[in-house]
N, C-alpha and C positions, 0 to 999 in steps of 0.2 A: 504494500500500500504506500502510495506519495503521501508525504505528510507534508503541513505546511509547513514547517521550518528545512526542508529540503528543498522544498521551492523558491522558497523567497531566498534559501541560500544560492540557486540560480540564479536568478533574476538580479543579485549583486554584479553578477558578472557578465549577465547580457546589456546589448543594446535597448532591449522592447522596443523597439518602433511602434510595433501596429499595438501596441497597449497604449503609448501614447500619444498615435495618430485616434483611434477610435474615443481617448477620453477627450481631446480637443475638440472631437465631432460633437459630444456629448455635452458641451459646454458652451457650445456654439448653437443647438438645436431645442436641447433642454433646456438650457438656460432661458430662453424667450419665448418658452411654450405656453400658452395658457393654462392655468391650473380650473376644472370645475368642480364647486360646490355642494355639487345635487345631483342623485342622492347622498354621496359622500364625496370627500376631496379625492380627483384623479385626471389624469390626462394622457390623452392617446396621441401618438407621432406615427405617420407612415414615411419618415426618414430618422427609424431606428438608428441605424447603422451607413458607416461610408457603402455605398454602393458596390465597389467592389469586394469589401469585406462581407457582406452579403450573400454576394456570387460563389465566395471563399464556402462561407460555411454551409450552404447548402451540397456544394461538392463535396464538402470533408466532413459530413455527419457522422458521426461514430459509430459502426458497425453493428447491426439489428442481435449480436449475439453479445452484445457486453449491457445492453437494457434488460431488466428483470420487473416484474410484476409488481405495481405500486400494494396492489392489497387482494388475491385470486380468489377468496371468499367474496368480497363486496361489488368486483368490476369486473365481471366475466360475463361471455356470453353463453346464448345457448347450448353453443360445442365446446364450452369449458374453456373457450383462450381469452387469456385478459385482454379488459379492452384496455388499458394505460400500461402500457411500461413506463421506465425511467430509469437513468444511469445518474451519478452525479460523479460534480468537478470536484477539488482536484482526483478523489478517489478510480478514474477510468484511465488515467493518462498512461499508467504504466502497462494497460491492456491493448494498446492503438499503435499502427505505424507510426514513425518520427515522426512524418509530415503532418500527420493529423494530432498529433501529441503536441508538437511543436506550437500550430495554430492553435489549437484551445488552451494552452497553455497562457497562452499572450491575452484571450479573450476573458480567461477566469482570473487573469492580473486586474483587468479595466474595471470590471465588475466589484469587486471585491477594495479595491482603491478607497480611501479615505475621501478622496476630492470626489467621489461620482455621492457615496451616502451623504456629503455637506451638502453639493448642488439638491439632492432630492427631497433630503428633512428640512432644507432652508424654506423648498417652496411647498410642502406639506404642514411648516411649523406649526397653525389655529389645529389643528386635527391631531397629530403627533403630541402636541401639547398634553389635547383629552385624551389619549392614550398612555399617557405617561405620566399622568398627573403633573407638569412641571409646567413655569412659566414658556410662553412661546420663543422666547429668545436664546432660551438655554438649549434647545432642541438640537440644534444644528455639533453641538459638543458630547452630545448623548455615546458613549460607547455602544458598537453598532457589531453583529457580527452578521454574515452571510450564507446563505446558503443557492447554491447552485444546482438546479437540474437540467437534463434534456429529456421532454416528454414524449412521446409518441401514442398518441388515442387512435381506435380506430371504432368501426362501426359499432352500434348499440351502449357510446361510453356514454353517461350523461353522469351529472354531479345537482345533487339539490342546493337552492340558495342556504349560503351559508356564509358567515361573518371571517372567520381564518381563527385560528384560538390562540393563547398566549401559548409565547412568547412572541407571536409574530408584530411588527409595529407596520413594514409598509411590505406588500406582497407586487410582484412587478411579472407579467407575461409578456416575452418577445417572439410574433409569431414569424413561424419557417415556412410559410408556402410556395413552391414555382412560381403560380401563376395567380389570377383573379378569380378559378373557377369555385375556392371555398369560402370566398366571401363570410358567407351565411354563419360561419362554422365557430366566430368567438363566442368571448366571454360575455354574459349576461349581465347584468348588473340590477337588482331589485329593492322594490319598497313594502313591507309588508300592510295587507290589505285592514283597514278598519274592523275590529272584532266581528260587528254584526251583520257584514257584508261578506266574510269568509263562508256562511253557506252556499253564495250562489258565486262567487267569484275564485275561492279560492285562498287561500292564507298570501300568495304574493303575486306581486304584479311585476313585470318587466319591463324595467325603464327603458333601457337602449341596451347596443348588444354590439359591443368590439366591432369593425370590420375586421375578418380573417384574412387580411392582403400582404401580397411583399412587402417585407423590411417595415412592418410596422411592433406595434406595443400599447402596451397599458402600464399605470402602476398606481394606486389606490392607498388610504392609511384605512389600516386595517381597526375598528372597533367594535363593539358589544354592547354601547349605551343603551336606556330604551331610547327611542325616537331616534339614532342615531348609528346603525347599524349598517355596516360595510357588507350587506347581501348581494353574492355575487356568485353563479355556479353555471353551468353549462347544459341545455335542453339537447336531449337525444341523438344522438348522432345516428342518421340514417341511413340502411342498406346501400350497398355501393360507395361510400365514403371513400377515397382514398386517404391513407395516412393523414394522420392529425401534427405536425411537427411543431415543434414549439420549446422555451428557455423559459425556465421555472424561478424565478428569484424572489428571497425572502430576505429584508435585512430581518433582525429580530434581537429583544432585549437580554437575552440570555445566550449562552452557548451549547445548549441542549433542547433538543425539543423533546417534551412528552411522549408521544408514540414511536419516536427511532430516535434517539439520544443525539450523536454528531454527527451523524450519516450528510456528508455535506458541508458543513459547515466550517465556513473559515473566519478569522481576524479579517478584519479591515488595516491597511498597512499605508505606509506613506512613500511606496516605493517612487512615486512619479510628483 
């Protein structure tokens, strides 16, 4: 297993260019994005990533035999195959050719960066705030750790609205599609329906719903309050789907989560 203090002992002695070509993109793009308020704070870019690094990582997605089954009791289909794998960074690297080690190596540096978690709790601070109980300006100084996936969904996955549970603070999806043809295929995002109205309506309603397009994203502050609930999950995925591809990110206020301990999980560092 790559552990983080073997890595960042690399990273002493490389160049990283494309860690800090893609955080400059990210400071450049992020930085002047609009942030919205309703139903909770979030904001979607379809200029994730530099374009060419784009083109990069859809070539060099890590191989369909180093992903394993998020949960085969709860996401399976009828013929028993889960619908969700997932592999996580840095934990794959030492199962992948160079080339592809090499590239996501530099992408789980960007991610994991000190300067990308200030740019994103700077502009989430009113919401991060209520999640942390702390004043808003203290936010952006918060110790922050990371976790990294690569998802892969396919037909009959779906996920109920749900808020993300602690330790999570901001949860971030960056979707890998070819082309325009799954559109349809993101994330949801919901408001739950007025008590007396749940017979005939339902307990939630769906506000908007990600586009699934090239080089795009989301990233949401994750809470629990009442009236104030980050509901946000995925409706059905139907027959004929092809591959769901997409980049899992959680900063989070703890270094372990509840249900897998550190599976994933790294420091935020100040290497760039």
């Amino acid at each position: 297993m790559t552990t983080m203090y073997q890595v960042s002992a690399r990273a002493d002695t490389r160049d990283n260019a494309l860690a800090k070509r893609v955080l400059a993109h990210w400071q450049h793009e992020l930085g002047s994005i609009a942030v919205l308020d309703e139903p909770f704070q979030h904001f979607y870019s379809d200029r994730m990533w530099p374009a060419d690094v784009y083109d990069e990582m859809l070539r060099l997605l890590p191989p369909h035999d180093v992903y394993r089954p998020m949960n085969i009791k709860e996401w399976v289909n009828a013929k028993g195959v889960s619908t969700r794998d997932r592999c996580f960074l840095p934990e794959i690297l030492d199962r992948m050719d160079e080339g592809r080690a090499s590239f996501w190596r530099q992408i789980w540096f960007a991610l994991t960066a000190e300067s990308l978690k200030r740019l994103i709790f700077g502009k989430f601070k009113q919401d991060i705030a209520l999640r942390l109980k702390m004043p808003p300006d203290d936010v952006e100084n918060v110790p922050a750790f990371v976790s990294f996936s690569l998802t892969r969904d396919i037909e009959d996955y779906r996920i109920s609205p749900h808020p993300d549970g602690w330790p999570s603070v901001v949860t971030a999806q960056f979707y890998l599609p070819v082309d325009m043809s799954q559109q349809d295929l993101g994330t949801s995002f919901y408001t739950e329906v007025p008590l007396l109205q749940r017979p005939f309506l339902g307990r939630y309603k769906e506000i908007k719903r990600m586009p699934f397009v090239p080089n795009s994203g989301y990233a949401f502050v994750v809470n629990d309050l009442p009236g104030h609930r980050s509901l946000h999950g995925r409706e059905l995925i139907k027959p004929g789907t092809v591959v769901r591809h997409s980049i899992l990110i959680r900063w989070s206020a703890e270094e372990t989560f509840r249900k897998r301990g550190q599976e994933g999980i790294s420091k935020t560092h100040h290497l760039f």
